[in-house]
C-alpha positions as CSV (number, residue, x, y, z in Angstrom):
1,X,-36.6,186.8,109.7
2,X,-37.9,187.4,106.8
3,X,-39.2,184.2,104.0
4,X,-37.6,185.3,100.9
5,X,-38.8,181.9,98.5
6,X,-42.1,182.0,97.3
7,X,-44.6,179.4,98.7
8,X,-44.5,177.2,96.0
9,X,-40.9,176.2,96.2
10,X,-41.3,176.3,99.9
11,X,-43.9,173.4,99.3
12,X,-42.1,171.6,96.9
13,X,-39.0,171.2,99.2
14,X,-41.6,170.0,102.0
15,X,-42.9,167.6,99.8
16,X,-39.7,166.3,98.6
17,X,-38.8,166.0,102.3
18,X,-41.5,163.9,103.5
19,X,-40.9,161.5,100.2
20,X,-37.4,161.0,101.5
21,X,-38.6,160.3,104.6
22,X,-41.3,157.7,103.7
23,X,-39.3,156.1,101.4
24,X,-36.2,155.6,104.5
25,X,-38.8,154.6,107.0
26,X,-40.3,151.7,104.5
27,X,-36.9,150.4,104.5
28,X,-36.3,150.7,108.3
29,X,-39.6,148.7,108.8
30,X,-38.2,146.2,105.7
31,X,-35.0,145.7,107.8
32,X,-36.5,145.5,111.0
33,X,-39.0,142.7,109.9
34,X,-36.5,140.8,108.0
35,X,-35.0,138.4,111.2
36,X,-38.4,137.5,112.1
37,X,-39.7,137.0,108.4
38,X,-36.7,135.0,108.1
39,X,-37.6,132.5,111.5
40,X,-40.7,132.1,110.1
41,X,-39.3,130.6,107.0
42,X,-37.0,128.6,108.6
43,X,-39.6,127.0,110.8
44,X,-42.0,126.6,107.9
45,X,-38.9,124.2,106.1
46,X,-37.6,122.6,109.0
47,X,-41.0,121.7,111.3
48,X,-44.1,122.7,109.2
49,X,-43.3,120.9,106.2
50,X,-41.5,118.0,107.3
51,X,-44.6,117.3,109.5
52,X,-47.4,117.6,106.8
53,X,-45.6,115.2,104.5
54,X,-45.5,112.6,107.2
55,X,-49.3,113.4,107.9
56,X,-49.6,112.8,104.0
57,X,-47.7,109.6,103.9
58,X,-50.1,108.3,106.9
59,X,-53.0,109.0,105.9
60,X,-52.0,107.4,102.3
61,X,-50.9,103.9,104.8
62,X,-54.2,104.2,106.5
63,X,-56.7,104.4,103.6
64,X,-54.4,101.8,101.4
65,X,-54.9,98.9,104.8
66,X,-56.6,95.8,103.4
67,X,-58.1,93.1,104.7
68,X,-55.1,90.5,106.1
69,X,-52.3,93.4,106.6
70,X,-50.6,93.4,110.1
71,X,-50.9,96.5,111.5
72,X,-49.8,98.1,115.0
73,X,-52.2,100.7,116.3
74,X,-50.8,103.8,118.3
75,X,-50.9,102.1,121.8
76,X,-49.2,99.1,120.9
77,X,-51.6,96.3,119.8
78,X,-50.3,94.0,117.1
79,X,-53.3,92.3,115.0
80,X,-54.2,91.7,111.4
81,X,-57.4,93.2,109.7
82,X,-60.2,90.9,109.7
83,X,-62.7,93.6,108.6
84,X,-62.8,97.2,107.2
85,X,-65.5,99.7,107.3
86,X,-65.6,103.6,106.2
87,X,-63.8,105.0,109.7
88,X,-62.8,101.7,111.4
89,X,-61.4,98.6,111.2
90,X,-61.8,95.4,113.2
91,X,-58.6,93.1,114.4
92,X,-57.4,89.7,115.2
93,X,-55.0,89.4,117.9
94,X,-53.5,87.1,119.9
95,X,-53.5,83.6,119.7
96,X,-57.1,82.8,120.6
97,X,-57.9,85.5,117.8
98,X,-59.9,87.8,119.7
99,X,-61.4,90.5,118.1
100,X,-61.1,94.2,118.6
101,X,-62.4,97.1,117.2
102,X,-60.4,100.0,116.3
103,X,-60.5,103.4,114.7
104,X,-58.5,104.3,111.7
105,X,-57.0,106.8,113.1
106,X,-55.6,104.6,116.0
107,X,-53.1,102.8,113.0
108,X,-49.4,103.6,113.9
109,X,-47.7,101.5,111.2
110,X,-48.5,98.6,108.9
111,X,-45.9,95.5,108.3
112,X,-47.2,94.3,104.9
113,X,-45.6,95.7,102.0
114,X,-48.0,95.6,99.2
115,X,-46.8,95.3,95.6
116,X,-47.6,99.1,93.7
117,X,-48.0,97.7,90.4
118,X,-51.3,97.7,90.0
């Protein structure tokens, strides 16, 4: 068979083709990624975030310990700070107030509420 169009227009529906084309498969990709973009957001607000603010708020416990707060460390000894240095601190526990020393990282919790007006 014969091509009666002239090349040009011949070109010009090719290209007008293929930008059709691109422009649908962008979307396909858009709607294909859109579940899993959407489970990454949902972990990100319901485990991600949730765990770096409690990291935050225990790291703020930690450096705030002074000396006389009653603190329990993360395997289960109760004591109250005798001493603190840079990246440990060292405890009293027990009734014959023996002495331990710990790591800061080690602190699970502290019982003393301290007053934040300062």
């Amino acid at each position: 068979m014969l091509n009666l169009l002239p090349l040009a227009a011949t070109s010009t529906v090719v290209s007008a083709s293929s930008t059709a084309t691109a422009g649908s498969s962008a979307l396909s990709m858009l709607v294909t990624l859109s579940p899993i973009l959407l489970i990454v957001l949902v972990f990100y607000f319901l485990m991600i975030r949730p765990q770096r603010k409690r990291e935050k708020k225990t790291t703020e416990m930690r450096n705030s310990l002074q000396v006389g707060d009653e603190i329990t460390t993360v395997g289960g000894v109760i004591g109250r700070v005798v001493m603190i240095k840079e990246d440990s601190l060292v405890i009293e526990t027990g009734a014959d107030r023996s002495k331990l020393r710990i790591k800061k990282w080690a602190v699970q919790g502290s019982s003393t509420i301290h007053d934040e007006s300062k």
